[in-house]
C-alpha positions in Angstrom: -133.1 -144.0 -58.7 -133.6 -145.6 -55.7 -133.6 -143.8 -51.6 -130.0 -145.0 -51.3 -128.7 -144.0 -54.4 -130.3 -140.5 -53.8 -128.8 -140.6 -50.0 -125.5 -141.1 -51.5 -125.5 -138.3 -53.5 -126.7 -136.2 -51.1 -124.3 -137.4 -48.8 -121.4 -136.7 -51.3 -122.7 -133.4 -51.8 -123.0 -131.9 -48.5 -120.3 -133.7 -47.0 -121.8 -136.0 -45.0 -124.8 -137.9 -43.7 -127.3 -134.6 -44.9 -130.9 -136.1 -44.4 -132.2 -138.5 -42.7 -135.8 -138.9 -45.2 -137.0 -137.4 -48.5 -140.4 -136.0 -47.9 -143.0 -138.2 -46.7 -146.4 -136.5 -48.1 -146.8 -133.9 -51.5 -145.5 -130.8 -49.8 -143.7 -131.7 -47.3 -139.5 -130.6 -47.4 -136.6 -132.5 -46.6 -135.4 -132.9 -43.7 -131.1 -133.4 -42.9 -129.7 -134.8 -39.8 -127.6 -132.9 -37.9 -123.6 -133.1 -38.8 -121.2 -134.9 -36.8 -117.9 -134.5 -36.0 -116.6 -133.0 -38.8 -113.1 -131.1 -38.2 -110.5 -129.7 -40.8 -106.4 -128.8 -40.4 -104.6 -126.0 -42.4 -100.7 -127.1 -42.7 -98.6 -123.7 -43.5 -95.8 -124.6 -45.4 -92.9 -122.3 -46.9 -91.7 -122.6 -50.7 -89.1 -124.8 -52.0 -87.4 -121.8 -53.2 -87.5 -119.6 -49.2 -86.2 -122.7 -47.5 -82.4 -121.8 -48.2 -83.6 -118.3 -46.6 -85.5 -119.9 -43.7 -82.1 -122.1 -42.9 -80.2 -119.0 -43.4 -82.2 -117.1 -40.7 -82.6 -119.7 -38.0 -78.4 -119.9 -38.0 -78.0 -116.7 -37.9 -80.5 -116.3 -34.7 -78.8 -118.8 -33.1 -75.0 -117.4 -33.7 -76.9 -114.3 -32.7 -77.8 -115.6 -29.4 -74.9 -117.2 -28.5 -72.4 -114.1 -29.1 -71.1 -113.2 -25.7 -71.9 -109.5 -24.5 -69.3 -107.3 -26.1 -67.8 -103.6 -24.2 -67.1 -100.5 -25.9 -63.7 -100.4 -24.3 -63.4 -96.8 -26.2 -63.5 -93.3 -24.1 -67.0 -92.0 -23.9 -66.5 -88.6 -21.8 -64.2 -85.7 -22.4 -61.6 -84.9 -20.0 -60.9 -81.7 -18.7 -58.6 -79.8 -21.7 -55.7 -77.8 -20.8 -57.5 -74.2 -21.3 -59.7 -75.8 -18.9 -57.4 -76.6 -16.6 -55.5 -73.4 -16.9 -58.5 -71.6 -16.5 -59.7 -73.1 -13.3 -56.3 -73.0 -11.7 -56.4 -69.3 -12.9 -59.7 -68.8 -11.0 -58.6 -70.7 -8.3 -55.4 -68.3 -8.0 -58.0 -65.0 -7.9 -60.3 -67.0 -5.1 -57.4 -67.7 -2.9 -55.2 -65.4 -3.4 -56.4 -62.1 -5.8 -55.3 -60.7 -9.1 -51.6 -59.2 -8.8 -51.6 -56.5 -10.5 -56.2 -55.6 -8.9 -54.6 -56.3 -5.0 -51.9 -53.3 -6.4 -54.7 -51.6 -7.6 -56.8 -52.6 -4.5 -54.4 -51.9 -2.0 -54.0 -48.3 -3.6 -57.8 -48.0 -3.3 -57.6 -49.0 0.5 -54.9 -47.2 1.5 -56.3 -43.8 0.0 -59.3 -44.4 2.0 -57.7 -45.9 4.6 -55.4 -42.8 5.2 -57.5 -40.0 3.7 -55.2 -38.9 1.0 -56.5 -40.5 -2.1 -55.4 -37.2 -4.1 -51.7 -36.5 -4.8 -51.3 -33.4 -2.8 -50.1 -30.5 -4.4 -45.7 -30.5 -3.9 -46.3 -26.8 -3.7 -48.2 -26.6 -0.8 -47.2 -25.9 2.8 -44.6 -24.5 4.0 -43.3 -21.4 1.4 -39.2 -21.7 1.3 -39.1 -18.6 -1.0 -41.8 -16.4 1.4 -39.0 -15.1 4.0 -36.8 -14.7 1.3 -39.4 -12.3 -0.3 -40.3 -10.3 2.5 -36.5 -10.0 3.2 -36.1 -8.1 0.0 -39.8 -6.1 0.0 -38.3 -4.9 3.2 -34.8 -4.2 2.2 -36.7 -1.9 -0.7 -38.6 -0.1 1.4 -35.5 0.7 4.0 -33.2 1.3 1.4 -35.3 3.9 -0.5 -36.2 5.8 3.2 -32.5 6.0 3.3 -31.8 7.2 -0.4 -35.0 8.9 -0.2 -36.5 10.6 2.8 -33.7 10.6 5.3 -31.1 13.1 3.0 -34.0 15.2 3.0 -34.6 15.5 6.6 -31.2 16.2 7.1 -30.6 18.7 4.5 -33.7 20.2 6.3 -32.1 20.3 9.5 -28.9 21.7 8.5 -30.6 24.7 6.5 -32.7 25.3 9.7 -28.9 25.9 12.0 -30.1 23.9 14.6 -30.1 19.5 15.0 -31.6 19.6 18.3 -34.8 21.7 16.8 -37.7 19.9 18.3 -39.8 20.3 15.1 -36.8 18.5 13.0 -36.6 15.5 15.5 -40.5 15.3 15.4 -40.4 15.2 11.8 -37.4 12.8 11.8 -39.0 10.8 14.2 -42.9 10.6 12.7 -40.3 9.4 9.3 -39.0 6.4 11.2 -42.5 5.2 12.7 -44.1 5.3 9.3 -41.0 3.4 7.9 -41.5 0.7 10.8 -45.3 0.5 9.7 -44.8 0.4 5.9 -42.3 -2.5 6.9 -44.3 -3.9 9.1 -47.7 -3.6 6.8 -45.4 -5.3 4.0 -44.5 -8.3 5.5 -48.0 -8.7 7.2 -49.5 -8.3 3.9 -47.3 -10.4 2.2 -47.4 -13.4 5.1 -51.5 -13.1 4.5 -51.4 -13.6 0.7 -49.5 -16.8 1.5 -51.8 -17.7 3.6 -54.9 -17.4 1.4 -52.9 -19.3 -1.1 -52.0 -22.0 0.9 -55.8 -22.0 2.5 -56.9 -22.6 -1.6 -54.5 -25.4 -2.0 -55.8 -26.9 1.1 -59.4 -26.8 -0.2 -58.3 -27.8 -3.4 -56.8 -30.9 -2.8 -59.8 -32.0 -0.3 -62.1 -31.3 -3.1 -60.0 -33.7 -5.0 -59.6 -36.3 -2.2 -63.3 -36.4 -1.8 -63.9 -36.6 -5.5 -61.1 -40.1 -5.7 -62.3 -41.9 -2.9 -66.2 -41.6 -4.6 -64.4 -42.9 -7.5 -62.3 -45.2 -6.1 -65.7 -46.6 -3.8 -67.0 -46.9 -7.0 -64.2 -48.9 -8.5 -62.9 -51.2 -5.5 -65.5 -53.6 -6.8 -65.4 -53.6 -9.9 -61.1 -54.9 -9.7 -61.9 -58.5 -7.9 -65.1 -59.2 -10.6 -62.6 -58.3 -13.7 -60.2 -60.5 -12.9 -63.2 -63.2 -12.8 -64.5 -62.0 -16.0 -61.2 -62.6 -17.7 -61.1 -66.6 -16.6 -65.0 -67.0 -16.9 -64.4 -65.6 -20.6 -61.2 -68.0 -21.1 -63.0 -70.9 -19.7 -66.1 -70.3 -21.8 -63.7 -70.6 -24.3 -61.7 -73.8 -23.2 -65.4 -75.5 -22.9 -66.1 -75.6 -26.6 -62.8 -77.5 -27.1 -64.5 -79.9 -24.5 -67.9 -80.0 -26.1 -66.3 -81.1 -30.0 -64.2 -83.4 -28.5 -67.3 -84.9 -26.5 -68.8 -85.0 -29.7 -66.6 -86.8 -31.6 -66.5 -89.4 -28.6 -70.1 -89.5 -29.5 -69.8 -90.4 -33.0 -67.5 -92.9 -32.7 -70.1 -94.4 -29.9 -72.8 -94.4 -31.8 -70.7 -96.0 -35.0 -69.9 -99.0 -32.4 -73.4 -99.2 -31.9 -74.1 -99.0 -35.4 -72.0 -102.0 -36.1 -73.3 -103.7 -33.5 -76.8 -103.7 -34.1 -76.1 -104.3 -37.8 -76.7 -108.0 -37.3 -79.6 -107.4 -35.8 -81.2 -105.3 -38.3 -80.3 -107.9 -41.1 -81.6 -110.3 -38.8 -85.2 -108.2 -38.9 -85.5 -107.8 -42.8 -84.9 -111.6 -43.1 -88.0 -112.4 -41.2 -90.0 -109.6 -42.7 -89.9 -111.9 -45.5 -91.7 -114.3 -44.0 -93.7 -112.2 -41.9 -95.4 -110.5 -45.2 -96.6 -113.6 -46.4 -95.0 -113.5 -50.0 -94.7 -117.4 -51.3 -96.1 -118.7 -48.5 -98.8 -121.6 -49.3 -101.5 -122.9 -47.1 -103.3 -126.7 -47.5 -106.5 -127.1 -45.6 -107.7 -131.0 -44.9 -111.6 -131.3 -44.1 -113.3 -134.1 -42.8 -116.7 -135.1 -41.4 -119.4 -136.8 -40.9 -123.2 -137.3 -39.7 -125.9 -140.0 -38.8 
């Protein structure tokens, strides 16, 4: 073999021009030129059998692209419901213009304060109709029996004694009469006082009691305006979970339209995850070069 024919296959192997001399003394190693210019392409190509997939995706991107931008024309917030809007107007009513039947109540409240007399007063005090009538007949009692009683007696006395102008009869008759005038006197003083004390105890009673309502009614006056506000807080509470599963369902049917529009999409994105894995791809790689 000659130094061309061993260049040649030198060449061949190493792809290229390799060395540039075999060794020139026992020893001595071989020595290769430096490459030149040597390049190489890789060409991706998909298979035969993805191609009808590949088409399929490209159209669809396209169509995809071109669709025009489509509105969900359906309602997406719930309306105020009619328990709502009973409920508000019903609230509105109370801050304008108070609770019928708690501005009764309150107007009671301010009126026994007001006027002092928060208490019923007791019908039977005052004035006693029946009192003069008693004394009246405690009197005619005590007349009557001086006159059944004691005044036969001093007359019999003075007739037995022969003599009506006997100073110690007219004493006697007279000392009768002044103790009849005290006894009636006494009688209705006594009976005028005991009406008294009873009226005085009525008097007290019913400012005990006064006293004792308007405490309860200061206690109460607030509590009438914040019912009636409790009642329509409570109803509209109420009327606000008919609003929040009706907002729900405008939610659902939302989120289904957004469903169905993104479905394209999402078919879209497993078509190129086919090609984006790699699976039946191929690859060809073309190498050239060369050396002095």
């Amino acid at each position: 073999m000659n130094i061309d024919t061993l260049h040649e296959h030198l060449d061949a192997e190493f792809g290229g021009p390799a060395f540039g001399a075999i060794p020139r003394f026992s020893g001595d190693a071989l020595r290769p030129h430096k490459g030149g210019g040597g390049s190489s392409t890789t060409t991706q190509s998909i298979p035969q059998e993805l191609k009808p997939l590949a088409s399929a995706y490209a159209t669809k991107a396209m169509d995809l692209s071109n669709q025009p931008y489509q509105p969900y024309w359906g309602q997406q917030v719930a309306g105020m419901n009619d328990f709502q809007n009973s409920a508000t107007a019903r609230l509105g009513q109370i801050f304008n213009n108070g609770d019928s039947s708690m501005n009764a109540a309150r107007n009671a409240v301010t009126a026994g304060l007001t006027s002092g007399s928060a208490a019923t007063k007791n019908p039977y005090s005052g004035s006693n109709p029946y009192l003069q009538q008693n004394i009246d007949a405690a009197m005619g009692d005590i007349t009557r029996n001086y006159n059944d009683a004691i005044a036969p007696g001093l007359t019999t006395q003075m007739v037995n004694s022969g003599s009506f102008g006997n100073t110690g009869n007219q004493a006697a008759t007279q000392n009768s009469l002044n103790d009849l005038t005290k006894n009636l006197a006494n009688t209705a003083s006594n009976m005028r006082m005991q009406d008294y004390t009873a009226q005085q105890q009525l008097a007290e009673n019913y400012a005990n009691r006064n006293d004792q309502m308007k405490s309860q009614m200061l206690g109460l006056a607030p509590g009438y305006e914040s019912q009636g506000m409790n009642v329509a807080n409570n109803f509209m509470n109420a009327a606000n979970m008919y609003q929040d599963n009706q907002q729900q369902q405008l939610d659902t049917q939302y989120q289904s339209f957004l469903d169905q529009q993104n479905l394209p999409y999402k078919q879209l994105a497993a078509m190129s995850g086919v090609f984006g894995s790699g699976i039946g791809q191929t690859s060809t790689t073309k190498s050239s070069g060369g050396g002095k």
